[in-house]
SENU-953099 format. One record per residue: x, y, z of N, C-alpha, C in turn. Coordinates in steps of 0.001 Angstrom, whole numbers. Layout:
N
neast;nnorth;nup;caeast;canorth;caup;ceast;cnorth;cup
X;Y;Z;X;Y;Z;X;Y;Z $
...
//
This chain:
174
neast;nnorth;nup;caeast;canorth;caup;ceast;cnorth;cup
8685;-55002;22179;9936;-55691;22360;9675;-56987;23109 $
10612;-58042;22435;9439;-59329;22929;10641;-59490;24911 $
10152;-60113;25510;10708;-60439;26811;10831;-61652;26937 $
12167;-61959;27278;13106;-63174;27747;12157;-64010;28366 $
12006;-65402;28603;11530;-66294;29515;12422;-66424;30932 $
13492;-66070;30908;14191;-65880;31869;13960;-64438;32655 $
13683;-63773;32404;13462;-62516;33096;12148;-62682;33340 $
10515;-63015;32432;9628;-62852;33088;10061;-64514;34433 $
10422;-65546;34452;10919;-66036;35310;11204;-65288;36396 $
12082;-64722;36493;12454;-63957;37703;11325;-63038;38190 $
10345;-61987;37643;9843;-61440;38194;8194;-62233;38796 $
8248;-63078;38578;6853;-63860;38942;7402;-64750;40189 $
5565;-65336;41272;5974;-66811;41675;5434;-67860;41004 $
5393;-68609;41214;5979;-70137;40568;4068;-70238;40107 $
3251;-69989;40998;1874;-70193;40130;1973;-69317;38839 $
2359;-67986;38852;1930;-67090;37886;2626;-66947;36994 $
3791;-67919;37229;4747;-68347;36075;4599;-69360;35169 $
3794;-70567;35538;3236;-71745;35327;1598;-71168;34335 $
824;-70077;35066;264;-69723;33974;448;-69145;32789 $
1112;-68313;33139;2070;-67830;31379;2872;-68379;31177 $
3809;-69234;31486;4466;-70394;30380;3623;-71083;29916 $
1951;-71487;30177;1006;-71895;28809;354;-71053;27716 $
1082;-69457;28213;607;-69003;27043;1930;-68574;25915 $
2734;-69387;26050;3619;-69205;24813;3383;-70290;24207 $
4034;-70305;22637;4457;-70827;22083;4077;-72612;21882 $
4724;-73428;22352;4330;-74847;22060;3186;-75150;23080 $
3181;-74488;23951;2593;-75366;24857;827;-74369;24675 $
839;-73182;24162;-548;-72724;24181;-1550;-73376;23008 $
-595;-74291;22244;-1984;-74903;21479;-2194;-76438;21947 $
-1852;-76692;23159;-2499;-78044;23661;-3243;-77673;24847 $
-3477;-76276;25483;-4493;-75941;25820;-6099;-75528;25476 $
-6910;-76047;26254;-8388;-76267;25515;-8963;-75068;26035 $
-10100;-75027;25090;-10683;-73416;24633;-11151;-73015;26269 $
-11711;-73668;27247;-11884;-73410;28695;-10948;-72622;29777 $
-9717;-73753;29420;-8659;-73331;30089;-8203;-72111;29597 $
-7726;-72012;28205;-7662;-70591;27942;-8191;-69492;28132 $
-10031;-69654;28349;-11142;-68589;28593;-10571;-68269;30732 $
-10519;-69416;31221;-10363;-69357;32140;-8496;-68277;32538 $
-7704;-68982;31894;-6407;-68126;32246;-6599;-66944;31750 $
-7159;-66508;30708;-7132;-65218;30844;-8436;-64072;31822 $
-8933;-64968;32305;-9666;-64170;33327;-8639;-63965;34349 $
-8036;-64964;35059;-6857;-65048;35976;-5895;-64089;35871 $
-5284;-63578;34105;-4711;-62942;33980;-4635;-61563;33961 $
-5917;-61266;33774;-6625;-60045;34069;-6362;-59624;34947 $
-6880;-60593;36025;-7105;-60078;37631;-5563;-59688;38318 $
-4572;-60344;37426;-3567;-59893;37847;-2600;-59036;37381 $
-2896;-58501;35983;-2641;-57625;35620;-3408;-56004;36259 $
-4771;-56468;36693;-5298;-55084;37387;-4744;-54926;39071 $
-4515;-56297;39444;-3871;-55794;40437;-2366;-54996;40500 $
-1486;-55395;39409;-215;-54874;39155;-96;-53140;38792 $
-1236;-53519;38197;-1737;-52011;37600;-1760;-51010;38638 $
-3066;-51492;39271;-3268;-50570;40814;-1602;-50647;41505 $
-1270;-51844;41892;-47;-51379;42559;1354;-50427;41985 $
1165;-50315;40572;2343;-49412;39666;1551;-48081;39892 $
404;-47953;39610;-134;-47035;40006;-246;-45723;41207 $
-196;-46805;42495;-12;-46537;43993;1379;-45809;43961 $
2394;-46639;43763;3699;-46505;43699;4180;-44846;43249 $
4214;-44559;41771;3930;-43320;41176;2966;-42472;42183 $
2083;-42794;42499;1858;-41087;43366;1971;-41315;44681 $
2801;-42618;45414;3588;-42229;46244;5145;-41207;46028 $
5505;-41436;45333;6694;-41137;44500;6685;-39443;44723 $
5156;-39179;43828;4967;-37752;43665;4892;-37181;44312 $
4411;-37794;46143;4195;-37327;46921;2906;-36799;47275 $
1405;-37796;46488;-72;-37684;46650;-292;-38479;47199 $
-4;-39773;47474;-217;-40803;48479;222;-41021;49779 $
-347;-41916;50557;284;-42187;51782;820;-43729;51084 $
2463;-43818;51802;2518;-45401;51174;1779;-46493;52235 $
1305;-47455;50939;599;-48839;51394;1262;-49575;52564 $
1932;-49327;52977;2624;-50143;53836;4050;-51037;53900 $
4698;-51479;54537;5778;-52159;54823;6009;-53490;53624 $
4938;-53892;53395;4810;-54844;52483;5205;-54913;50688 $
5149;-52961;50746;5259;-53013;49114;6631;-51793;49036 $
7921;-52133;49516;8469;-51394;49037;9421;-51540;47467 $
9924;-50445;47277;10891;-50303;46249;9781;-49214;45307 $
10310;-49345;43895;9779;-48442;43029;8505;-48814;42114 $
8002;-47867;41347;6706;-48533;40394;7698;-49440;39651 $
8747;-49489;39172;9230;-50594;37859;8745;-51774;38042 $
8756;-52182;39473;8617;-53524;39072;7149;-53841;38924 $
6081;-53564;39769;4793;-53709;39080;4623;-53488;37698 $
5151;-52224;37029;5491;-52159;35681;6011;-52921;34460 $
6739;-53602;35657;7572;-55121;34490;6433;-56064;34770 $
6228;-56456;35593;5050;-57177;35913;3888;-57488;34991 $
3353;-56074;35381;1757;-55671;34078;2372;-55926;33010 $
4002;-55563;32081;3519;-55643;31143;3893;-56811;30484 $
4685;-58172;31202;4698;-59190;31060;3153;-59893;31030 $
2624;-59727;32058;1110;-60245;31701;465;-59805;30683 $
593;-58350;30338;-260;-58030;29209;92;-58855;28015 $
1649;-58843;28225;1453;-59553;26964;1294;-60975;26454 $
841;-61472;27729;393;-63108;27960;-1211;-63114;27372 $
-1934;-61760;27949;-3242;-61911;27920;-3059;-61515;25989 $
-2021;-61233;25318;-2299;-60519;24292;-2264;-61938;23293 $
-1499;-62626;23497;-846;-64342;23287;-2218;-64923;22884 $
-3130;-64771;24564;-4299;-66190;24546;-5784;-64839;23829 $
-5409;-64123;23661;-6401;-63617;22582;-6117;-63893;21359 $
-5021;-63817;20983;-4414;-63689;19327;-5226;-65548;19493 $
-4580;-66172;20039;-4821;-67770;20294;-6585;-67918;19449 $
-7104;-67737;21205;-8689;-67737;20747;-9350;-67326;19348 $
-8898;-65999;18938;-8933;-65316;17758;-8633;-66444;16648 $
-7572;-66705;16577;-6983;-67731;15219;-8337;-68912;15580 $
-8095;-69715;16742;-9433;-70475;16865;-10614;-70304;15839 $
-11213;-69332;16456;-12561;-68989;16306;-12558;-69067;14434 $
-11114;-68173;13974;-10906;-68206;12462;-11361;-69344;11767 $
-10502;-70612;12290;-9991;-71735;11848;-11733;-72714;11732 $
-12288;-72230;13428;-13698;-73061;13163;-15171;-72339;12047 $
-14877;-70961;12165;-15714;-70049;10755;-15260;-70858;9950 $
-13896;-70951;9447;-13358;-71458;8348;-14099;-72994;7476 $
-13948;-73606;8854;-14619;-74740;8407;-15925;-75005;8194 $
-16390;-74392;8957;-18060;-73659;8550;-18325;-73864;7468 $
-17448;-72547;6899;-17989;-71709;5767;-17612;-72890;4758 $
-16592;-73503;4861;-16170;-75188;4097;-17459;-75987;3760 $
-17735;-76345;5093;-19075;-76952;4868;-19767;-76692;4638 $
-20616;-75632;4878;-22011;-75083;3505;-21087;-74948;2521 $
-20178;-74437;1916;-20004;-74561;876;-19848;-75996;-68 $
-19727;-76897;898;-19890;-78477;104;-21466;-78929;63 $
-22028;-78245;1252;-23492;-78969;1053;-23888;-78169;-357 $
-23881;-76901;-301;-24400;-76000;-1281;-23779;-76469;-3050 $
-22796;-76983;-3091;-22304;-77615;-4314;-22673;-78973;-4272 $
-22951;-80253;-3428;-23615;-80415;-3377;-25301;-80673;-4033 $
-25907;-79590;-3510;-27553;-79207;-3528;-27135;-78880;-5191 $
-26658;-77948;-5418;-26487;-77387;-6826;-26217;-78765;-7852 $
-25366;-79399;-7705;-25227;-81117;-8488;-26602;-81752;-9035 $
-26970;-81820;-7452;-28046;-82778;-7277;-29112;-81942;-8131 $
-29419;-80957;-8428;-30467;-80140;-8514;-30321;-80502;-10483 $
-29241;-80442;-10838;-28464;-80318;-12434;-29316;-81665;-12973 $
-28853;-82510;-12115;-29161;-84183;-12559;-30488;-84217;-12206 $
-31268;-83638;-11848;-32880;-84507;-11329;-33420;-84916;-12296 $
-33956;-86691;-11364;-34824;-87419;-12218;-35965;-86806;-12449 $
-35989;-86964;-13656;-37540;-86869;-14724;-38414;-88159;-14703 $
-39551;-88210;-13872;-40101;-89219;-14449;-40762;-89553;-16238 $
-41354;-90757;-16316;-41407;-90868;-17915;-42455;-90129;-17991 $
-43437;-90364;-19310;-44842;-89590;-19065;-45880;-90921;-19214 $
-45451;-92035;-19008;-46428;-92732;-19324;-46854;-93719;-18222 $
-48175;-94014;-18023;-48723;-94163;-17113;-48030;-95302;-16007 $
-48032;-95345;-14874;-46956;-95785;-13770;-48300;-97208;-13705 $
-47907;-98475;-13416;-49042;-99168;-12894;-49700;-98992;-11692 $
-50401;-99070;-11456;-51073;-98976;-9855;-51646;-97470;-10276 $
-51651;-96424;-10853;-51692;-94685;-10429;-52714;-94695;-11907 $
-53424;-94046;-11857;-54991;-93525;-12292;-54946;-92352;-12536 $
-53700;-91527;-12979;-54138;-89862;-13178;-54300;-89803;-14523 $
-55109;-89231;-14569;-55669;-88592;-16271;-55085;-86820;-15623 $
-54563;-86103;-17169;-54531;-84751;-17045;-56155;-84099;-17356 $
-55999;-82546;-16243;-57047;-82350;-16562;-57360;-81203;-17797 $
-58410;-81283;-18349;-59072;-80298;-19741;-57953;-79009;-18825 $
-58282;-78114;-19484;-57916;-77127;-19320;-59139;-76151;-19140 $
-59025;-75118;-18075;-60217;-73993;-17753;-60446;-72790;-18602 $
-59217;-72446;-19459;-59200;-71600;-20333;-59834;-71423;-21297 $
-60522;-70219;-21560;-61159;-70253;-22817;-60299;-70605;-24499 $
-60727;-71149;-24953;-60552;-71445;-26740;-60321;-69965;-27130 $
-59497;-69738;-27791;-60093;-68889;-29331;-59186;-69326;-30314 $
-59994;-69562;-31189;-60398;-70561;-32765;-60233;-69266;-33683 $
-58887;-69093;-34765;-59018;-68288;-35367;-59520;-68814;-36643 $
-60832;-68341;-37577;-61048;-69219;-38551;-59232;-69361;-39848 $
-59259;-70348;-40535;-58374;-70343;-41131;-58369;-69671;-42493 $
-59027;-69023;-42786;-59575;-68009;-43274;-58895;-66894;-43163 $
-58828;-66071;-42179;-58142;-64848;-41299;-56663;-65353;-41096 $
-56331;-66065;-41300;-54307;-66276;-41310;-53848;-65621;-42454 $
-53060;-64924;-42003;-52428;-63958;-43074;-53268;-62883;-44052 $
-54627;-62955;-43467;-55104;-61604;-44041;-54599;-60411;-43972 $
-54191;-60224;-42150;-53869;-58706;-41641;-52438;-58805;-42377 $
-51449;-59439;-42545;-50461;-59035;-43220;-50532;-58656;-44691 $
-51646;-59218;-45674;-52191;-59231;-46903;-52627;-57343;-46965 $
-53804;-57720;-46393;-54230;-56329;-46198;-53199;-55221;-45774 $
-52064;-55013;-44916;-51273;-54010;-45061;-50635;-53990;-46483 $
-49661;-55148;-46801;-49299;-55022;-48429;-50065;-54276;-49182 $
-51465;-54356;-49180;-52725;-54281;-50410;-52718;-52573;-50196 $
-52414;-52325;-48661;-52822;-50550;-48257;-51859;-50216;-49219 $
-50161;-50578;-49065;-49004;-49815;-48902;-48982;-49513;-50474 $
-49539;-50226;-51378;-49647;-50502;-52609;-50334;-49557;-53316 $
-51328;-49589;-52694;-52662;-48730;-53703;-51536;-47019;-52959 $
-51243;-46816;-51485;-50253;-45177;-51569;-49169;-45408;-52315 $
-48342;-46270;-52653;-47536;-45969;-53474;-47970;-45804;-55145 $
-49242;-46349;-55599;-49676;-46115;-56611;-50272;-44626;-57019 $
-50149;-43688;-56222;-50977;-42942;-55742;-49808;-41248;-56531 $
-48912;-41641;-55953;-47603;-40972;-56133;-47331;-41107;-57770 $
//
């Protein structure tokens, strides 16, 4: 259930209100990836402190604790409203970072994919040089290391001759 800006207003002071009003809405995407890494460490720390103190509260309540002192009265709710206003600040500048991180993969993956189409283009079109001799350059190709074999011209189309000549004389045979 989303929560009023006016109510988390009221339950904060004026620093810890000033940090989560940058994590809503217009104002959390003109914050830079630092500041964000940084507020939500901040936010942490004060969500675990809220925690511990909703915590305290409840088993004073139950009657397992001794209470903390003069300083923290009333009930767990309000640490409770507390934590879960922050949580859901810290939930804000994650989703945030998250989309970030998306947006810069994204472009990543953009860019190899242009170099790689690209490379693939370039690769389609490559120059052929001519085959004939460049001025200035002296290469002769070399013989080849492979052995010859020279079938006399003689032997072309014998072995096919000779099967005909077999298949002939067994069918004459019959």
């Amino acid at each position: 259930m989303p929560i009023a800006c006016k109510f988390e207003r009221s339950l904060l002071d004026f620093d810890e209100y000033k940090l989560i009003r940058e994590t809503h809405h217009p104002h959390i995407y003109a914050v830079s990836d630092e500041d964000l890494k940084r507020a939500q460490e901040s936010l942490r720390q004060i969500r675990s402190k809220e925690q511990t103190l909703a915590r305290q509260k409840r088993r004073e309540v139950r009657g397992k604790a001794e209470p903390r002192g003069a300083s923290f009265p009333g009930t767990a709710e309000r640490p409770h409203q507390r934590k879960t206003v922050v949580t859901s600040a810290i939930k804000r500048v994650q989703k945030e970072l998250k989309r970030r991180r998306a947006v810069e993969a994204r472009a990543a993956n953009l860019e190899a994919a242009r170099k790689a189409l690209a490379m693939n283009r370039a690769a389609k079109f490559a120059h052929h040089p001519s085959g004939e001799v460049s001025p200035g350059e002296d290469f002769r190709p070399l013989p080849s290391r492979r052995p010859r074999f020279e079938v006399p011209r003689s032997r072309i189309g014998s072995i096919s001759q000779h099967t005909k000549t077999s298949q002939a004389i067994r069918d004459a045979r019959n």
